[in-house]
Structure formats: C-alpha cells, structure tokens
N, C-alpha and C positions, 0 to 999 in steps of 0.2 A: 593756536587752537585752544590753548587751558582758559588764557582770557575770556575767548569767546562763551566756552562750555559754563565757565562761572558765572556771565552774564544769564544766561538762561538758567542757570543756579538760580539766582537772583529773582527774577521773573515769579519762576513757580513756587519758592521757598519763600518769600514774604508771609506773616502769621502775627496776627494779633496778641501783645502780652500784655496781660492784665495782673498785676500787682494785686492780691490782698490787703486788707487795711484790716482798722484794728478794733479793739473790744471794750469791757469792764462796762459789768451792769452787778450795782450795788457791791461793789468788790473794797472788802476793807485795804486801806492804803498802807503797803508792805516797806517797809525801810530800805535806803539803799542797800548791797552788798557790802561787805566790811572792804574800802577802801585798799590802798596797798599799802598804806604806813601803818593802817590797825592789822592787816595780815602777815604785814611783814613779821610783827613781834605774837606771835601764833606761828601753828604748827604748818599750817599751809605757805605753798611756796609761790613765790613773787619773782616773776622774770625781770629781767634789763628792764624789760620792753615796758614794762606797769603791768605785764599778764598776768593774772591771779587762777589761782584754785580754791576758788569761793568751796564753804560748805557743800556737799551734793544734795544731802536731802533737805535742806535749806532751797537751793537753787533751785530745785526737780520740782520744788511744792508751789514756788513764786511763776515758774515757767509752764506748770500747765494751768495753775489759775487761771493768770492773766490770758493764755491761749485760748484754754478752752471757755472762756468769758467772751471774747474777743468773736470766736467763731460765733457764738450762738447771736453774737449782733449783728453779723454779716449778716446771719439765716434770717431772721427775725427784722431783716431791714431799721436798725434803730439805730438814726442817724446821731444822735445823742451821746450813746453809748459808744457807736464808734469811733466818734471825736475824742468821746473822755479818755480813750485808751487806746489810740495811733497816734505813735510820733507826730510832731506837728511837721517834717519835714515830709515825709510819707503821707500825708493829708495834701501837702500841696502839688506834690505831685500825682496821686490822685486824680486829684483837681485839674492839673494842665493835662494831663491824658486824656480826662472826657473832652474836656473843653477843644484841644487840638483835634480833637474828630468828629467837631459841631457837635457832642452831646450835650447833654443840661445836665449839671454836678449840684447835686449826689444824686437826682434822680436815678439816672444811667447807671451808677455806679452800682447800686444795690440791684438794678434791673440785670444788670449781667456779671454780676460776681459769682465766682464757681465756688462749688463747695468744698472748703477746705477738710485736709485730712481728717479723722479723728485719732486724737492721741494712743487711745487704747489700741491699735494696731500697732503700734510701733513699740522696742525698746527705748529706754534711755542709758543711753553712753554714758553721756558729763555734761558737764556745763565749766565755761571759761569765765572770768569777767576781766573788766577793762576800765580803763577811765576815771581810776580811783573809786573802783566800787558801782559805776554809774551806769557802765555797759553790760551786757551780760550774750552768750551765745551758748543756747542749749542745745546738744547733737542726738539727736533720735537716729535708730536705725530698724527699717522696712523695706517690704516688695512693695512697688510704686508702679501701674502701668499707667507711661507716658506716651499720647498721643496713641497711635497703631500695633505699636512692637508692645512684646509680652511683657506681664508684670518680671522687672526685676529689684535685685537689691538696691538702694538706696541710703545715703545720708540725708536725712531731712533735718536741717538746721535751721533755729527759730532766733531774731536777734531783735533784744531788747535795747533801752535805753530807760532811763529813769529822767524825767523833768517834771519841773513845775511839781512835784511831790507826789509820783508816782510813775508807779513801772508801767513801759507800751511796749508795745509790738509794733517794729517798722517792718521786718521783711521775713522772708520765708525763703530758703533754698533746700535744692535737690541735688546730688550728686552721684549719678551712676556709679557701682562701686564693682559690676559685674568682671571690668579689665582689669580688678586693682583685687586680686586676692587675696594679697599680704592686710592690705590696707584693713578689707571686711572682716581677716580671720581677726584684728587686734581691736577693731571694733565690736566686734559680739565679745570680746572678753572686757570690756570697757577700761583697754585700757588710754590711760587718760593724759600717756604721754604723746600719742598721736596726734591728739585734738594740739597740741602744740607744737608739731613737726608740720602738720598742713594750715597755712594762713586760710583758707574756705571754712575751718573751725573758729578761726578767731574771734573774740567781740570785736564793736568798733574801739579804735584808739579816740575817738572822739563824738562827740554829739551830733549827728548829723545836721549839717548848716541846712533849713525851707529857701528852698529854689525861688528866683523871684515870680511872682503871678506871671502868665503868661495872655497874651491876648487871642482874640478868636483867628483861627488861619485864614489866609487868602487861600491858601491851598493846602489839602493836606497832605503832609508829608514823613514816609519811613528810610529811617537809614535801618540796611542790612549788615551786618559783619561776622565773617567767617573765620575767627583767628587763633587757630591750634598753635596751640607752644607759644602764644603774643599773649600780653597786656596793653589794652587801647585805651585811652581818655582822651575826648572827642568833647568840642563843644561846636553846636550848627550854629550863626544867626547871631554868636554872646548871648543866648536865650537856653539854647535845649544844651542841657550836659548829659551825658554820656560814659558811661565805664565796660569795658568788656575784657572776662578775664579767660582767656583760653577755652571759647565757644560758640558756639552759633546762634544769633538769638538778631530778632527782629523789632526796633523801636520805634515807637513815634515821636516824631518831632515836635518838643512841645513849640508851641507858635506857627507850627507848619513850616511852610516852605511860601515862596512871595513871585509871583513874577517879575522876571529882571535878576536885578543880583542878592547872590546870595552869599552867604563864609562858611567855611570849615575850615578847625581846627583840631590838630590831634597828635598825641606822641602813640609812638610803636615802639616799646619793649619785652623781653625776652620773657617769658612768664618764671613766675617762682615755682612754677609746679615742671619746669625741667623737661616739657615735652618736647617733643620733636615739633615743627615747623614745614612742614612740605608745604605749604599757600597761606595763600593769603588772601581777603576779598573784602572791600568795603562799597558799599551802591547805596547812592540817594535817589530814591523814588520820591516823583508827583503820585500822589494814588487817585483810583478815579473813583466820582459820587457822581454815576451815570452809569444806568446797570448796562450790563456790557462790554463796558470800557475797561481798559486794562492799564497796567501802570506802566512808567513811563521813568525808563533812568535817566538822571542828567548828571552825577558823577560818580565815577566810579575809582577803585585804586585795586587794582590785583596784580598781585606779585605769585610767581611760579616756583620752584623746588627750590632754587638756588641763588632768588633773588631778598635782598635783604631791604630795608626802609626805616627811618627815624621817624617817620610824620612828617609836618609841613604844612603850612597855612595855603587856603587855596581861596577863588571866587571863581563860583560858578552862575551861571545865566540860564532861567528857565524862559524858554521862548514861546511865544504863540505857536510855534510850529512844535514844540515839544507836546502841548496840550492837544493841539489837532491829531496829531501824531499815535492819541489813545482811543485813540475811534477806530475798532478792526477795519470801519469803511473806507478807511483814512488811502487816498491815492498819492503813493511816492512812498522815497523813505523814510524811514522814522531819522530823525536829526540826534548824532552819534551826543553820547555823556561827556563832559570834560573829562579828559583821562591825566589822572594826578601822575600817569606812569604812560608816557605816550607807547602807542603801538608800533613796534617795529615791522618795516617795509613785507619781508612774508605774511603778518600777521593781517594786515592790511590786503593785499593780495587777496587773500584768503575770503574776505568779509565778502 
C-alpha cells in the first residue's frame, strides 16, 4: 500500500525548479577572503576542516554587493552582467536545464526567472568561508512564504565562490526553521557557532567542477526524490548529476531521458542532519509535451518505515508503450516502472 500511495505521490508532486543565476554590473572587484593560513595567525578562528570566520562586516558588505548586483541583472535581463557574476558551473547548469526542456538559453532563462528576495527583509547572521579564502556562505534570517502555506521563518543562505578574479553567486537556499526552535532562537542572536554545527551553513570545500554541455533530449525527463533523514548522489545517463540532502524536491534531467535504455546511479546515506527516516522515494518520469498528457514513470525505488538501501546501479527501458501509455485515452494498462526494490506478492495482489 505505501508504495503504491508514493507512486501517486510522485504523479501529482512533480514541480518545476528553477535555480537563480548570477550578477555584477559595474561592480569594483573585491579581494578574495583572508585565506586559512593568513587567518590562522589573526584573531579569527580556523577549523580542522579549512572553515574560517572571515571578518563579518567585511563578508556582510562583499555578500550583499555582489547579491544585490546579481539580482538587479536577473531583473533587468543583462545577459552580460549575469555571466560576469555566476559561477561558471551554475551557468552551465542553467544552460542544461533550459536546453533539457527544449528551451533556447538564456532566452528562457531570463523569460522565467522569479524574482529573487530583497536583502533588506532579512537579518544577517554570519558569514563562513572555505577554500582558503575562496568560498564563502552568508546566512540571512526571514519569513519566506513558500509555495501555498503561510509565511514562515527561514534561513536564507547565499553561496559564493571567487574565480577568475572575482566573487559570484552560485546558489541560493532556504531552510524552514519553524520545527527547529532552538535552532531560530541562536540564530536571531547571531550566534555564529551554529552556522558551524549545521553543514546547510557551510561554504563549498571546494570550487564547484561546470558539468559537461549536455545535448537536446529525446525526451524529457524528471527524477523525483523524497528522502527525510537520507543524503542521495544520483547520476542519470553519466550526464545529469544529482545531490539531495534530506528533502523533497523535483529535477530535470539534464540530457533527458532516451527511448530504449537508460542508467542510474546512486548512493543512499544517513543524513548529517540526524533526522528520522520513515521512507523513502525516488521516480523517473518521461514528462509529456502534448497538452493533456500526463507523465509517465519508468523507475522507481521506495522503501517503507523499516526498510533500509545503499543505492545500486540500475538500467531501465523506456518503451513505446510507456509513451503511449500518457495519453488519458490510452486503452489498457499503463506498463509498470522498473522497480530497483521489487514488490512483494500482497503488494502485487493489491495493484
């Protein structure tokens, strides 16, 4: 029964996510952070790890610059300026996300980019940095209303990187902090040993590698993953990679998905954020570009309360009868996902 239920999870939970890209229009070029061997011999303190406590109002001035530079290119469509100032790896992926849903890049991109926060609503916490100076992860805290449900509290974390001689913005996250009350009361008092007890504050340990170009899809295609208390890293094809760190959240495949055969791979471990694990859910959808049509799974992996998984390489086969299959007018069954966790004989019964 849970299988099945997650299946139609799957279905109606599919959602489009769109990444922010980045800025700097006429923005003088700010020095890296004081790396960790100039930190180290200063008053700020340097982890095992290379984590620093870069200056605050140092960091606070370079991270709403560069942001609030960044947004007003998004607004203003200046494809120029957003290149100057997103990571090159965040560019390419960009880039494979329009392109994997037959759009035209950067047209699209700027056609449907939302409008990002503005700083002035939010506190700032801290800021981390990484990398010998080169990374950096500034933590804002705000009411965010996500989707339907009410504004609530949030961490909004902005993560830079420094290359080619100057600072970008790669990514932007959110973190509901409404269950985590300890967490929100130490973050309105900024304090700033938290931001180093929870790794979702971290900078990058490293440069973010540009994903290789991807080509136009045969079909396009989203994996779903559903995984409280899990850390997943997922690659579809050797093309689309993947990371999901104890949440629910919908991707596109870059390169899509092909008729015939396909690959997944992926490991499943315990999240560092120490949550419980009652399920688990992964589904690769064909999506349809034919109004009306509905998607269409071809594999899936759900595990129930008590069932545990490492990952596992897989090939799956998207059939002419799987495409048929997303026509509501479609006569007969829909032809069942490869199941990485075969169904047991009641469950089967069941269907």
């Amino acid at each position: 029964m849970y299988r099945r239920e997650m299946r139609k999870l799957f279905t109606v939970a599919l959602v489009v996510h769109v990444m922010w890209g980045g800025l700097a229009i006429g923005q003088q070029v700010p020095p890296a952070l004081p790396s960790a061997a100039q930190t180290a011999k200063s008053s700020l303190q340097v982890s095992p790890d290379g984590i620093a406590t870069p200056n605050q109002e140092k960091a606070r001035a370079l991270a709403e610059t560069t942001y609030n530079t960044w947004r007003l290119s998004v607004q203003r469509g200046d494809e120029a300026a957003w290149r100057n100032s997103t990571s090159i790896s965040r560019q390419m992926k960009v880039r494979n996300l329009i392109v994997s849903e037959r759009g035209t890049f950067p047209r699209d991109f700027f056609r449907s980019a939302q409008s990002a926060p503005q700083l002035e609503n939010f506190q700032f916490v801290g800021a981390l940095s990484g990398c010998n100076g080169r990374t950096m992860a500034a933590t804002y805290l705000g009411k965010m209303q996500l989707g339907d449900a009410g504004a609530k509290q949030n961490a909004f974390v902005l993560e830079f990187v420094y290359e080619n001689g100057k600072w970008r913005l790669d990514q932007t996250r959110f973190f509901d902090l409404s269950r985590l009350p300890v967490v929100l009361k130490r973050l309105k008092s900024r304090d700033l040993a938290v931001l180093r007890e929870q790794d979702g504050f971290h900078p990058y340990r490293s440069i973010p590698v540009p994903p290789p170009a991807c080509a136009k899809p045969e079909l396009i295609g989203k994996v779903f993953v559903d995984c409280p208390g899990r850390d997943i890293e997922m690659r579809i094809n050797g093309v689309s990679i993947h990371e999901f760190d104890d949440e629910r959240r919908a991707d596109t495949i870059s390169g899509g998905l092909k008729r015939g055969t396909n690959t997944i791979t992926y490991t499943i471990k315990p999240s560092a954020s120490e949550q419980d694990h009652p399920s688990m859910g992964i589904g690769v959808f064909v999506m349809p570009e034919t109004a009306g049509n509905h998607p269409v799974c071809v594999f899936d992996h759900i595990l129930g309360d008590t069932e545990e998984a490492a990952g596992g390489s897989f090939t799956f086969t998207v059939t002419n009868e799987h495409i048929a299959s997303m026509n509501p007018q479609h006569k007969g069954e829909t032809p069942q996902p490869l199941h990485a966790v075969p169904l047991k004989p009641e469950q089967e019964n069941k269907r």
